[in-house]
C-alpha positions as CSV (number, residue, x, y, z in Angstrom):
1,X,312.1,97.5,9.0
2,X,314.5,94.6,8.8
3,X,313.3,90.9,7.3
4,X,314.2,89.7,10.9
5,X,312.3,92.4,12.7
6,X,309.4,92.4,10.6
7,X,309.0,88.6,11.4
8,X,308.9,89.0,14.7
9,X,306.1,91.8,14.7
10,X,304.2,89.3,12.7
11,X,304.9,86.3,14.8
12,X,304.4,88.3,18.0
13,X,301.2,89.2,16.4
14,X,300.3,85.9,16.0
15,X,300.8,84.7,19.5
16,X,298.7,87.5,20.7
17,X,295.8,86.8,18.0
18,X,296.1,83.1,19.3
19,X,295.5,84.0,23.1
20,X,292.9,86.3,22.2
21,X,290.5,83.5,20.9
22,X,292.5,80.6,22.9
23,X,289.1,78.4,24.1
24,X,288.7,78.8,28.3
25,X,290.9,76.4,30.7
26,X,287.9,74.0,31.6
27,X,287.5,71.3,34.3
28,X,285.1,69.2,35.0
29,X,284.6,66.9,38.5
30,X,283.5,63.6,37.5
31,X,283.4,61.3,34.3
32,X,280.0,61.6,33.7
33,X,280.0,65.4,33.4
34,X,283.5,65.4,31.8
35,X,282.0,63.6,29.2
36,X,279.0,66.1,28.1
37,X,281.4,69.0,28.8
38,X,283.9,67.4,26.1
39,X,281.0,66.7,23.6
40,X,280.2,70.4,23.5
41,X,283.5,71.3,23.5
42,X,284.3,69.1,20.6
43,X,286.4,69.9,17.9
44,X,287.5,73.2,20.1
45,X,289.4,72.1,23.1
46,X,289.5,69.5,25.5
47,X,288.2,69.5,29.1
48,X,290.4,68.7,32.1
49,X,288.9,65.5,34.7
50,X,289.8,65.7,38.6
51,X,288.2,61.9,39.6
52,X,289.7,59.9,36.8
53,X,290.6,56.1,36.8
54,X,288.6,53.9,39.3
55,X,288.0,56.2,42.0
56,X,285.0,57.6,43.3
57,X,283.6,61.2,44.5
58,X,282.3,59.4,47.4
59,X,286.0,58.7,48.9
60,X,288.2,61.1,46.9
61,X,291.6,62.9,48.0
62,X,292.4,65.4,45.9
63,X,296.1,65.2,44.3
64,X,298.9,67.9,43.9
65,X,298.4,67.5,40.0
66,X,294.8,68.3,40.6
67,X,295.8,71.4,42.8
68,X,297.5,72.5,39.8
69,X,294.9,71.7,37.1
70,X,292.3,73.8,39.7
71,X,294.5,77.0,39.8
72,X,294.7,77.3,36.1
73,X,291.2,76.8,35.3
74,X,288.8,79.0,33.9
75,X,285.5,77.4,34.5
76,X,284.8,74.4,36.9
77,X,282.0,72.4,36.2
78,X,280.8,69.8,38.6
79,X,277.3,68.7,40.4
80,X,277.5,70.7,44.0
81,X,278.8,70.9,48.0
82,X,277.1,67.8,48.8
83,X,278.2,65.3,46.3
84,X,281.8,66.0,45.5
85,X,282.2,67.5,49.0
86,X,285.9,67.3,48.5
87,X,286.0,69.8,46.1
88,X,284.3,72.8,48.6
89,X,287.3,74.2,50.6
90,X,289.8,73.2,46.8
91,X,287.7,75.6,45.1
92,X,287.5,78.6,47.5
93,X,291.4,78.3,48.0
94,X,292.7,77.1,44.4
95,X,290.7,78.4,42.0
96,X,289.1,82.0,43.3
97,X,288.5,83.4,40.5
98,X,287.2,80.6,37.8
99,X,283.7,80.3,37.5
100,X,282.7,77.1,39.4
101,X,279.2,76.3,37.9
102,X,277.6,73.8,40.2
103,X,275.1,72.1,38.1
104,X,272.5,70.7,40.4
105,X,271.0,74.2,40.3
106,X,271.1,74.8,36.9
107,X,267.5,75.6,35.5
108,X,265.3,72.7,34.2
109,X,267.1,70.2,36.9
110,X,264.8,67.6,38.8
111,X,266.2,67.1,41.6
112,X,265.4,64.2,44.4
113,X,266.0,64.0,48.1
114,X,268.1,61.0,49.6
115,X,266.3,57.9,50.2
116,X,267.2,56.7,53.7
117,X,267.8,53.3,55.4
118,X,268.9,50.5,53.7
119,X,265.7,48.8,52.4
120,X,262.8,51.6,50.2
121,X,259.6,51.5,51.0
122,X,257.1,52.9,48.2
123,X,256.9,56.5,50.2
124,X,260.4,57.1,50.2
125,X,260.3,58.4,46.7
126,X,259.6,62.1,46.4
127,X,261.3,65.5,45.5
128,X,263.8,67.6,47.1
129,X,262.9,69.9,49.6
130,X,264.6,73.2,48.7
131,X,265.9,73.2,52.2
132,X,267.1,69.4,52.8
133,X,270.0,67.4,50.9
134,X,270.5,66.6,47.6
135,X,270.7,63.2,46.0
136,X,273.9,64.3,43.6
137,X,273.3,61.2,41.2
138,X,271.1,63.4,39.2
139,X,273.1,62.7,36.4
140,X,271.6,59.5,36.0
141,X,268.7,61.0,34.5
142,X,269.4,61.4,31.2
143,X,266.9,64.6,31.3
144,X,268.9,66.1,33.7
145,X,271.8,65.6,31.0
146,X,270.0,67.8,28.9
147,X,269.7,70.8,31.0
148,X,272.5,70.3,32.1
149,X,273.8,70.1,28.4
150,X,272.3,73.8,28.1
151,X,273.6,75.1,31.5
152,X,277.1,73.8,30.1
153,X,276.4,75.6,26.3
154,X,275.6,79.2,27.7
155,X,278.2,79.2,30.2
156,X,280.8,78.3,27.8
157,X,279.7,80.5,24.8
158,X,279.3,83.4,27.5
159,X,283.6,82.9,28.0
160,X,284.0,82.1,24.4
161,X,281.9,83.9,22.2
162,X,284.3,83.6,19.2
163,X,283.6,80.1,19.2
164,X,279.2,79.9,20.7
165,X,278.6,78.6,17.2
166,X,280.3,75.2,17.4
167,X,279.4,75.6,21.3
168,X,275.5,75.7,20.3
169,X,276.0,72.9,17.5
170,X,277.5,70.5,19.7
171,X,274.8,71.5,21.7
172,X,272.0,70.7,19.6
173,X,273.6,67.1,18.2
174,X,274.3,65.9,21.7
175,X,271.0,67.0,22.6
176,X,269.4,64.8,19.8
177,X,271.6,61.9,21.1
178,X,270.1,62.1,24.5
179,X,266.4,61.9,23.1
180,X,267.3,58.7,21.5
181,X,269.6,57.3,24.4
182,X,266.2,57.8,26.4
183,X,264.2,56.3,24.2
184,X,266.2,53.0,23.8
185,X,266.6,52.5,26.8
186,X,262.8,53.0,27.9
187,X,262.1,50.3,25.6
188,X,265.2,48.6,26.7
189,X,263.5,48.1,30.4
190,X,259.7,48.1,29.8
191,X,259.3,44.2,30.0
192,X,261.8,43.8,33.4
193,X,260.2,46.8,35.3
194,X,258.2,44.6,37.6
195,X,261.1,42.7,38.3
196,X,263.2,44.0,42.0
197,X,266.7,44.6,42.6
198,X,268.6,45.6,45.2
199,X,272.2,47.8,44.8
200,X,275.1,48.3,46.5
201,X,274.6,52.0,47.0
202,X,271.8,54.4,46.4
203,X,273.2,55.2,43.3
204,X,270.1,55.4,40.7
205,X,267.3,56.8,42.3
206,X,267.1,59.1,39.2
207,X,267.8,56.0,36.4
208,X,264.7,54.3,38.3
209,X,262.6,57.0,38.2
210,X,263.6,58.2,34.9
211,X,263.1,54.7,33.3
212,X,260.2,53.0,35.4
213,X,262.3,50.5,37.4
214,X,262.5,50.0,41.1
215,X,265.5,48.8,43.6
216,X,264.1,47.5,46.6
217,X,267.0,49.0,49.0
218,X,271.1,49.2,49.1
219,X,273.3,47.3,50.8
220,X,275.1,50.4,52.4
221,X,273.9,54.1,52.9
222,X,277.4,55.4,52.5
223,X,279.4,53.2,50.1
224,X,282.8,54.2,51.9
225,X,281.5,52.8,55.0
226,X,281.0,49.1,55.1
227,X,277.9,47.9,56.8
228,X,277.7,45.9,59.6
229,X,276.0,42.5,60.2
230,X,272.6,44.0,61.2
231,X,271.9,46.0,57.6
232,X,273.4,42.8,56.6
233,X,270.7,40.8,57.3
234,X,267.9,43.5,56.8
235,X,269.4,43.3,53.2
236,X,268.9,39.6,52.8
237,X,265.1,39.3,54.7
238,X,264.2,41.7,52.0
239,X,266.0,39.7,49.5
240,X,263.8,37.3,50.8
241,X,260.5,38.4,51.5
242,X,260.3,40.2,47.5
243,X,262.1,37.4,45.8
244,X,264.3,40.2,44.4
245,X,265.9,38.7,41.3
246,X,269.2,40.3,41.1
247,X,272.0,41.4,44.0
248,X,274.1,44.5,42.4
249,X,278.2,45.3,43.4
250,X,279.9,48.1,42.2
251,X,283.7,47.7,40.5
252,X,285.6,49.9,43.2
253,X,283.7,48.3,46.4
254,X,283.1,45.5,48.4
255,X,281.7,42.3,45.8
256,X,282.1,39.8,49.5
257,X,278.9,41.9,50.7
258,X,276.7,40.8,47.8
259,X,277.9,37.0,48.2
260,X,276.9,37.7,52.0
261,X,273.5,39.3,50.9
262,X,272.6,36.7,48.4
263,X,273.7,33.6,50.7
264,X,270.9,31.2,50.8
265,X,268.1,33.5,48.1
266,X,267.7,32.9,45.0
267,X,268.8,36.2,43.6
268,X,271.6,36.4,40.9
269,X,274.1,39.1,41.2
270,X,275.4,41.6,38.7
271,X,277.6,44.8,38.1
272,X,276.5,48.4,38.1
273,X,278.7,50.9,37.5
274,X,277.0,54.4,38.2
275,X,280.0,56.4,37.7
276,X,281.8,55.2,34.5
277,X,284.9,54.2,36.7
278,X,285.6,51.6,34.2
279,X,285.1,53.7,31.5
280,X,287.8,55.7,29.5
281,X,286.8,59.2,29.9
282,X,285.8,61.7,26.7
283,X,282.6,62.8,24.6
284,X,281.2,59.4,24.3
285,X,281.4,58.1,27.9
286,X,277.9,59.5,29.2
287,X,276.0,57.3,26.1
288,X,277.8,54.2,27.3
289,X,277.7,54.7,30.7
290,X,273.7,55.0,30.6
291,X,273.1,51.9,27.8
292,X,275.8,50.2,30.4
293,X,273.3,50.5,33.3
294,X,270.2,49.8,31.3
295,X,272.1,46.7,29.6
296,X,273.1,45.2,32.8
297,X,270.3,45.6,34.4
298,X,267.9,43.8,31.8
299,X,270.7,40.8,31.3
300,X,270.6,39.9,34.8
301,X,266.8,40.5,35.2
302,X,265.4,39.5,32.7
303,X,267.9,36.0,32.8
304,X,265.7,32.5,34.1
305,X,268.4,31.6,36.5
């Protein structure tokens, strides 16, 4: 065999070995979930985002180059129909055959039902009902994280057993991160938990439960639909009648609606940021999103005016 032919059977051979252990196309839906998918995929590949920049899952269009990330992807991760309803008919149509792993059912999840109306009375905590909605915020819970952490680890060592080692090791570090990410933050929010708050949307059911504080009600029930003068001042008599210390916006909505909510109180306002919106995306993101909440939310409640 020539010198010339005989480095093209071994380059050919190369390519081939290359694609055989190639890592999985992978997608995730949101930043929060991007970000554990890309910590367990660390040092392997990186994850593709759909909802990047400032825009939310609650008003999203999906884009041509996101047609085109979908239709190449191996695996999908995201939270379900209900919260990034956008992505239902994209996923049937665009990406058929990936494996779309929706993790609000993924074992070990805690799931909670939607809180409704704009203010929260004590009863309207409670679990989901198998057969009613789903609050999809459940990645506010940073216990959720975890199993969602494992559901991520098996699905991706399943498609790429030549790398499940560094799969489970990622695994196991970012699982160790979590524990103390919980811990801080507990501490974090112990002394302002009697202190209430209200948000722009029902964003943190989860957080609050997770982490022992409350929000007396949100501003709107569907953040891409502003509310009219009537929640408006339902908002503000509870304001009001709890002398709720701190008002909460969001970066990509409305901040006019908290100065109209916290006209004439007493209550500060602040920034939440539920999604990471203002965050760059990667591995790191979910850590800073959840010490962002926690941080905010003690500065402004915890402040004496």
């Amino acid at each position: 065999m020539s010198n010339f032919l005989r480095s093209a059977a071994c380059a050919a051979a190369l390519v081939v070995a290359s694609s055989a252990h190639a890592a999985p196309d992978v997608v995730a839906s949101i930043k929060p979930l991007h970000s554990l998918v890309a910590a367990v995929m660390q040092g392997i590949a990186e994850p593709g985002l759909i909802v990047t920049g400032s825009a939310s899952p609650h008003e999203y269009s999906l884009r041509p180059s996101d047609a085109a990330t979908l239709q190449k992807a191996d695996l999908v991760f995201w939270i379900g129909p209900d919260f990034e309803h956008f992505l239902v008919k994209p996923l049937e149509t665009l990406a058929p055959t990936a494996g779309a792993v929706a993790l609000e059912r993924a074992p070990g999840i805690h799931l909670l039902a939607p809180r409704k109306g704009g203010t929260f009375e004590p009863d309207a905590d409670g679990d989901h009902d198998d057969e009613g909605p789903v609050d999809g915020h459940l990645f506010l819970d940073p216990e959720n994280a975890k199993a969602m952490v494992d559901a991520i680890e098996t699905r991706l060592a399943a498609a790429d057993p030549e790398n499940a080692a560094r799969y489970h090791a990622n695994a196991a570090a970012l699982r160790i991160r979590l524990d103390q990410l919980i811990a801080g933050v507990a501490a974090e929010l112990a002394p302002v938990a009697d202190r209430s708050f209200i948000v722009f949307h029902d964003a943190y059911h989860y957080f609050e439960e997770r982490f022992g504080v409350r929000a007396a009600g949100s501003i709107t029930v569907e953040p891409d639909v502003t509310p009219g003068a009537q929640r408006l001042a339902a908002i503000r008599a509870k304001v009001q009648e709890l002398g709720a210390t701190c008002v909460f916006a969001e970066p990509q909505f409305h901040s006019r609606l908290i100065d109209t909510v916290v006209d004439g109180t007493a209550a500060r306002t602040g920034i939440l940021d539920p999604e990471g919106t203002a965050l760059e995306p990667g591995a790191d993101l979910y850590a800073t999103l959840i010490q962002g909440l926690a941080d905010n939310l003690r500065d402004c409640l915890a402040s004496e005016g």
